[in-house]
C-alpha atoms as one frame of an Amber mdcrd trajectory, in Angstrom:
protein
 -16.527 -18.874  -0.826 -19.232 -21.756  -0.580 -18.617 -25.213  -0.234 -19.795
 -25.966  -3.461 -17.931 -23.112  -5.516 -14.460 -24.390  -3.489 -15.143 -27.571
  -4.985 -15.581 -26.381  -8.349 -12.785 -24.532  -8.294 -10.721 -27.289  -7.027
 -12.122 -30.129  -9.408 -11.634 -27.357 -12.342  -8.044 -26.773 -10.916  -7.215
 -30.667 -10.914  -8.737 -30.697 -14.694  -6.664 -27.606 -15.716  -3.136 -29.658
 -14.208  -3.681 -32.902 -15.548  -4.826 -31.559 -19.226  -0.962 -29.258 -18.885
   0.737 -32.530 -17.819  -0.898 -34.707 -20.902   0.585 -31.470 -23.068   3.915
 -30.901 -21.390   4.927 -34.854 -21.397   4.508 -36.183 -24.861   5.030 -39.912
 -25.583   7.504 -39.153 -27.762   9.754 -36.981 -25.660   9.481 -39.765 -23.033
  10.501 -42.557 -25.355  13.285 -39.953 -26.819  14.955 -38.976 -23.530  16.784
 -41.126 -21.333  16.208 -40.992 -17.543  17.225 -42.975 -14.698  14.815 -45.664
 -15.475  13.143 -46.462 -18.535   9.294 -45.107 -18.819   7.138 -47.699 -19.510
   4.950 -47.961 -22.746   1.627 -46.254 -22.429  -0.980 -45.331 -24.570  -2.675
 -41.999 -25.239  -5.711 -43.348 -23.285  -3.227 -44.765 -20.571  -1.579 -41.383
 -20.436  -4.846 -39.746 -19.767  -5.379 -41.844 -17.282  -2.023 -40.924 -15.576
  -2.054 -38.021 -15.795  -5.705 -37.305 -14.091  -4.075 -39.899 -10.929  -1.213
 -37.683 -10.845  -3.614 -34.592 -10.324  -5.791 -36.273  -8.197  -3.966 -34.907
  -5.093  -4.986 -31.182  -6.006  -8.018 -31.721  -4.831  -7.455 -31.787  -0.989
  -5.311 -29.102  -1.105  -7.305 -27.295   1.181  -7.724 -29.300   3.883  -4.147
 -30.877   3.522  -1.470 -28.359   2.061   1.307 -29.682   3.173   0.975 -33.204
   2.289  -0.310 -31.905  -1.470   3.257 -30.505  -1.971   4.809 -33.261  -0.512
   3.346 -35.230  -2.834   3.921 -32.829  -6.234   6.807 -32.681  -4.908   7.540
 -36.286  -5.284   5.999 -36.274  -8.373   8.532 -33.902  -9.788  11.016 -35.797
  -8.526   9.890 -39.746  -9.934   8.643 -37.205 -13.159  12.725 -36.339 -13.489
  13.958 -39.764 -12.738  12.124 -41.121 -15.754  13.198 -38.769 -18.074   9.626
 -36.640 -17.980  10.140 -32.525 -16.935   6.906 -30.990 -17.269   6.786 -27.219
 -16.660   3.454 -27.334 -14.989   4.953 -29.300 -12.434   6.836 -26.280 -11.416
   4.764 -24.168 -11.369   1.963 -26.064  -9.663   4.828 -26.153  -6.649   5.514
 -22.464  -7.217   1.475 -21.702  -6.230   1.177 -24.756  -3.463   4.609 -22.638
  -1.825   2.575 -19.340  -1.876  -0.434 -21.252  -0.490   1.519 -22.532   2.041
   2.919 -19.365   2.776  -0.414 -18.062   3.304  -1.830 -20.488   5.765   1.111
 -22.480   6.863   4.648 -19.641   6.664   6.887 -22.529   8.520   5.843 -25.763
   6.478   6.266 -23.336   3.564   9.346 -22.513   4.224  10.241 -26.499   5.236
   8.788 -27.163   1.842  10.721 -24.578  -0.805  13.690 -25.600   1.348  13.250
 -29.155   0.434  12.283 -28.253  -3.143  15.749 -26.764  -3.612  17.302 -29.443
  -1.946  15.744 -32.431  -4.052  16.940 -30.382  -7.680  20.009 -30.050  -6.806
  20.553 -33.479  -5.411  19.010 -35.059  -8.882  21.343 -32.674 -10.764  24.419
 -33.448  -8.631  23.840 -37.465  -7.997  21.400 -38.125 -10.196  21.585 -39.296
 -13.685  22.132 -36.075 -15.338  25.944 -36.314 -12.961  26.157 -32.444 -13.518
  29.059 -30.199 -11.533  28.514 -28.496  -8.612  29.254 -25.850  -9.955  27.135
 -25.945 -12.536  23.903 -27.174 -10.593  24.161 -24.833  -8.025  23.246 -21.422
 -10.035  20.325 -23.501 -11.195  19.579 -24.562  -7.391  19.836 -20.705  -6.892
  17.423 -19.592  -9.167  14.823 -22.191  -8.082  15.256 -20.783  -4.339  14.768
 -16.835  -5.802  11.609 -18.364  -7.411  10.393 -20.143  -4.363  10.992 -17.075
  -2.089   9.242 -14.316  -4.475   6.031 -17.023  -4.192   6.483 -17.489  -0.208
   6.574 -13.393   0.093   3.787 -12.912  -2.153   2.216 -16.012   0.412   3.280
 -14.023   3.362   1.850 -10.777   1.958  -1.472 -12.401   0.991  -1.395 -13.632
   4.956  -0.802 -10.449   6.824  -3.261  -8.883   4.739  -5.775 -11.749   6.178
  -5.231 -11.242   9.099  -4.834  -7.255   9.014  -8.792  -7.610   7.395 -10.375
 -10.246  10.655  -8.390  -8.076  13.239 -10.332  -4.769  11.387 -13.537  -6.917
  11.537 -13.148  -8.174  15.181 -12.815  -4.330  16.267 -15.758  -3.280  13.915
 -18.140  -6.253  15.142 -16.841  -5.137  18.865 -17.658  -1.245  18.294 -20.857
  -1.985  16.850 -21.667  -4.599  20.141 -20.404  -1.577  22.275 -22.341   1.008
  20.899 -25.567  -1.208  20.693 -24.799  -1.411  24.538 -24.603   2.336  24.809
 -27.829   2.590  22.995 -29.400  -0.246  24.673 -28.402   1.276  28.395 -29.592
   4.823  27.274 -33.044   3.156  26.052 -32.923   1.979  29.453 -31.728   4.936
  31.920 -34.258   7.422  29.194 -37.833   5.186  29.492 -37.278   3.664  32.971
 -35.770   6.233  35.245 -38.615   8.780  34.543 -41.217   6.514  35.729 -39.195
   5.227  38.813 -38.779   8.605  39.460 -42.522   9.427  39.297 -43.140   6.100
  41.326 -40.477   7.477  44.235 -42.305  10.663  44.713 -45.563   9.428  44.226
 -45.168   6.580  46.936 -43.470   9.167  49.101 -46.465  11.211  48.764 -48.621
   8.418  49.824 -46.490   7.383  52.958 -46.652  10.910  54.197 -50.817  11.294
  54.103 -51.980   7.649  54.015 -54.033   8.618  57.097 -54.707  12.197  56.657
 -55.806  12.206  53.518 -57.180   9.546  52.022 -58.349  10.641  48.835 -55.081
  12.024  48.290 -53.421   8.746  48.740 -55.825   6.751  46.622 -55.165   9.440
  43.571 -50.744   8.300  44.395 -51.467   5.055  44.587 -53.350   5.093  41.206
 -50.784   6.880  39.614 -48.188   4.068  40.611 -50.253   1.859  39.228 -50.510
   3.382  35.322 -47.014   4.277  35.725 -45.760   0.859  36.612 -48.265  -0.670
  34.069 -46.368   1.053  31.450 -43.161   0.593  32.601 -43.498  -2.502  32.262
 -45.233  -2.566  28.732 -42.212  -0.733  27.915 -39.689  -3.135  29.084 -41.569
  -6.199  27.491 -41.997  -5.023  24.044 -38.004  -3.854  24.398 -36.836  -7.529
  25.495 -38.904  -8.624  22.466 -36.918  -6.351  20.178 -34.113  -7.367  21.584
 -35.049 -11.580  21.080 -36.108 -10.729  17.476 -32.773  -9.398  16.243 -30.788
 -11.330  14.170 -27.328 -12.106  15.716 -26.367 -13.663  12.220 -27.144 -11.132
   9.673 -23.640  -9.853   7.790 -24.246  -6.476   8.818 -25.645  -5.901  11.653
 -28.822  -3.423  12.889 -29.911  -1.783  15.853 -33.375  -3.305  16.442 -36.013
  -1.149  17.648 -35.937  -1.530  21.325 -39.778   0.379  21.680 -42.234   1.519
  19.735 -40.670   5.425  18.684 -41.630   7.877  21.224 -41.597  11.536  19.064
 -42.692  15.370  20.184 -46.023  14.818  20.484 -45.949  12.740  23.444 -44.218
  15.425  25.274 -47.642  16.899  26.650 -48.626  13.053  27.554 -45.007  13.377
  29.692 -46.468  16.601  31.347 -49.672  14.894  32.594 -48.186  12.201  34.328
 -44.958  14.760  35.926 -48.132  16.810  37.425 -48.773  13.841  39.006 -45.845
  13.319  41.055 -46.392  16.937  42.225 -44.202  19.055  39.043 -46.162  21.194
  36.769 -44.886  21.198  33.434 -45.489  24.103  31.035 -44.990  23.178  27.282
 -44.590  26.350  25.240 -44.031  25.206  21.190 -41.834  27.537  18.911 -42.346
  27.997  14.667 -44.513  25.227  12.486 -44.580  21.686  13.863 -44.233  19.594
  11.213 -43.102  15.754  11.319 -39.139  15.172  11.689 -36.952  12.026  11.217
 -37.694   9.148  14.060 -34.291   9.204  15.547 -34.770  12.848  15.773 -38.622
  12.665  17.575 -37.101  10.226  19.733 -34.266  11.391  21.003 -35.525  15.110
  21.266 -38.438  12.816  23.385 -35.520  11.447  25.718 -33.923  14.479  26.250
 -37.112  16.295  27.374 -38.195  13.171  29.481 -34.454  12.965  31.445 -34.507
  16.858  31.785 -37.860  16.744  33.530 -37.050  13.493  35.351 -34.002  15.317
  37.152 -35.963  18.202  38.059 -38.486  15.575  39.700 -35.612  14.165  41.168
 -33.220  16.710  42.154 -34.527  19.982  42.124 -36.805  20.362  44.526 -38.754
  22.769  42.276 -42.659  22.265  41.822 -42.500  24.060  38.413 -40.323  23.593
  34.831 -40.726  25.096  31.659 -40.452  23.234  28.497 -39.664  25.287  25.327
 -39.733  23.460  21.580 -38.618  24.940  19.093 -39.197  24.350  15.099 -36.515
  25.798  12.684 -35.922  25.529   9.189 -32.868  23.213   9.926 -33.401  21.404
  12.758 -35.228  21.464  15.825 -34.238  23.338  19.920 -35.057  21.850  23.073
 -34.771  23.851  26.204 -35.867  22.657  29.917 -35.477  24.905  32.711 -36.662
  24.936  36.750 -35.838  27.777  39.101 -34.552  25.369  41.688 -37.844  27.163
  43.981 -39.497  24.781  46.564 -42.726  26.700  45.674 -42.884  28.207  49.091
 -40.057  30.436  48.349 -37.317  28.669  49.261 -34.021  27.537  47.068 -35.622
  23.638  46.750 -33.363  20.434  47.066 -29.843  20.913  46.307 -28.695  18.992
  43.068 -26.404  15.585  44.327 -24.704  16.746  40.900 -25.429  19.048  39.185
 -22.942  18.870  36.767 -23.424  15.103  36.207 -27.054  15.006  36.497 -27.232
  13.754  39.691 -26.240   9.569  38.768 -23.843  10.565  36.500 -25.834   8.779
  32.911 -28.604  11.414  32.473 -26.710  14.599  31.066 -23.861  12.237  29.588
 -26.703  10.155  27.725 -28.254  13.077  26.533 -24.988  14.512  25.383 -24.158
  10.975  23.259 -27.552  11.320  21.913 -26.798  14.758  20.301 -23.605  14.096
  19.621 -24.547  10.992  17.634 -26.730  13.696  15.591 -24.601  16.170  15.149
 -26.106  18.396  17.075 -25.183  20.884  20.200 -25.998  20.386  23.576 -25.652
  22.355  26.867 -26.310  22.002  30.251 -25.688  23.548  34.012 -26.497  25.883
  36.351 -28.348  28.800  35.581 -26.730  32.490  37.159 -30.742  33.405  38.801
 -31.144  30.019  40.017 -32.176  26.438  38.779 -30.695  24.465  35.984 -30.801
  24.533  32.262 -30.935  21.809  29.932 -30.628  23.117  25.861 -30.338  21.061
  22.735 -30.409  21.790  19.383 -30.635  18.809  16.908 -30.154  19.289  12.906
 -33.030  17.672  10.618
């Protein structure tokens, strides 16, 4: 609620109370019935004009509950002395004890308490000089009345603060999985081209004065590589400075521009490179497919070919897409062969993906899809990476 419809509300509230007490306290009752002390003469104009005082304290009721009650409160209890028993009166203290309950359980409970206590005091020592006996069922009933509004106050409460507990752990799952996504985004684009940088600059080292030409061709690949690394990473810390921390429901912002299918033989040019030839076989009618879909069938083909730069030891990996009617199969496999023969680098896990974040973010990504995903070692030799993603 806005500032400005809580004051409406509030000034309407005070109007609504003040018109009740002008109707529940006639002139005529008051000059009729005999109270403690004798109500002065007013006016119909002068009543109005008590009456809006007396509901003047409504409208701070929300930054002062308490005192608001103890100050109907008092009202009730001058209103009695003189003769006057509005109805509203009660129940305006029946709905400031549930509000009370709501925000404020123990002054509530201080305040029906003392509710209770003042009726049964004016109808004991008062002027009406009734029995104890006789004002105590009527005590009785006023503390049933007060307790069905502090329980429906108490009620209203827990249910307040059932609703910010639910949205503190919503607004920390969605920070957590914008974390996850934001560290995948991260592991996916970066650690292929650190990867390719590692083994090109290895290359380098090893015939900087053998081979010259050789060198120059590594050393120009580290250079487009870590150009667009780095054109990566700035336009995703831009995403990441435009989103809105404020908005009510919060969105993933785009953390690069979408990477999709078709950059896959783009991927293959720059893994021949670093020494890795990549053959891209395609599978049924290629035909456009949701962007979370492009990109994350993208990632998985860019991590499975990054660990077999990486890892394997193998100069050769095959790269199979598939188009079906329902969705779309990726499947990455090296023979673990050095290309002279021999078995090629052992994996430092193989059933991790070597850091431990490449098979388990490719696994989040499919599960996130709804799709299946496999990896491991392959009975012949080499590792196998297989996806399948619905679309």
């Amino acid at each position: 609620m806005t500032w400005l419809t809580s004051r409406a509300v509030l000034l309407a509230a005070a109007g609504f109370y003040s018109l009740m007490l002008f109707w529940t306290m006639p002139l005529g009752q008051l000059r009729r019935s005999g109270g403690l002390f004798r109500f002065p003469d007013l006016g119909p104009d002068q009543m109005i004009g008590l009456c809006v005082v007396l509901a003047l304290p409504v409208l701070l009721v929300r930054r002062l509950p308490a005192a608001v009650f103890a100050v109907v409160l008092g009202e009730a209890a001058l209103g009695d002395l003189f003769g006057a028993n509005p109805w509203i009166v009660l129940l305006l203290l029946l709905v400031l004890a549930g509000h009370l309950a709501a925000r404020r359980p123990t002054a509530a409970a201080v305040g029906s308490v003392a509710a209770v206590a003042t009726v049964f005091a004016e109808r004991t020592l008062g002027y009406h000089r009734e029995s104890v006996g006789y004002a105590a069922p009527r005590a009785g009933q006023l503390a049933f009345v007060f307790a069905v509004a502090w329980v429906f106050g108490g009620v209203y409460r827990k249910r307040r603060e059932y609703l910010e507990a639910l949205h503190e752990q919503t607004a920390a799952r969605i920070v957590m999985a914008e974390r996850l996504r934001i560290a995948r985004e991260l592991h996916d684009s970066v650690a292929h081209s650190i990867g390719i940088i590692t083994v090109l600059s290895g290359a380098a080292a090893r015939v900087v004065e053998t081979k010259p030409e050789q060198t120059r061709q590594a050393l120009t690949g580290i250079e487009t590589t870590s150009r667009e690394t780095l054109l990566g990473l700035q336009r995703m810390l831009g995403a990441l400075r435009r989103a809105e921390p404020d908005d009510a429901a919060p969105r993933a912002a785009p953390l690069a521009p979408g990477a999709s299918l078709a950059d896959v033989p783009r991927l293959a040019e720059r893994t021949a490179d670093a020494g890795v030839r990549v053959h891209v076989t395609w599978r049924g009618e290629q035909r456009p497919l949701p962007p979370e879909i492009e990109l994350s069938a993208f990632r998985i083909v860019q991590e499975s070919v990054t660990n077999v730069v990486r890892h394997s030891g193998a100069r050769t990996c095959r790269v199979a897409v598939g188009y079906e009617p329902t969705g779309v199969t990726i499947e990455v496999m090296d023979d673990g062969d050095d290309g002279n023969g021999g078995p090629g680098r052992p994996r430092p896990s193989a059933a991790t993906g070597g850091s431990g974040f490449g098979l388990l973010g490719m696994r989040e990504r499919v599960t996130l899809l709804s799709g299946q995903f496999s990896a491991g070692r392959r009975p012949e030799g080499g590792f196998r990476v297989a996806a399948r993603l619905p679309a």
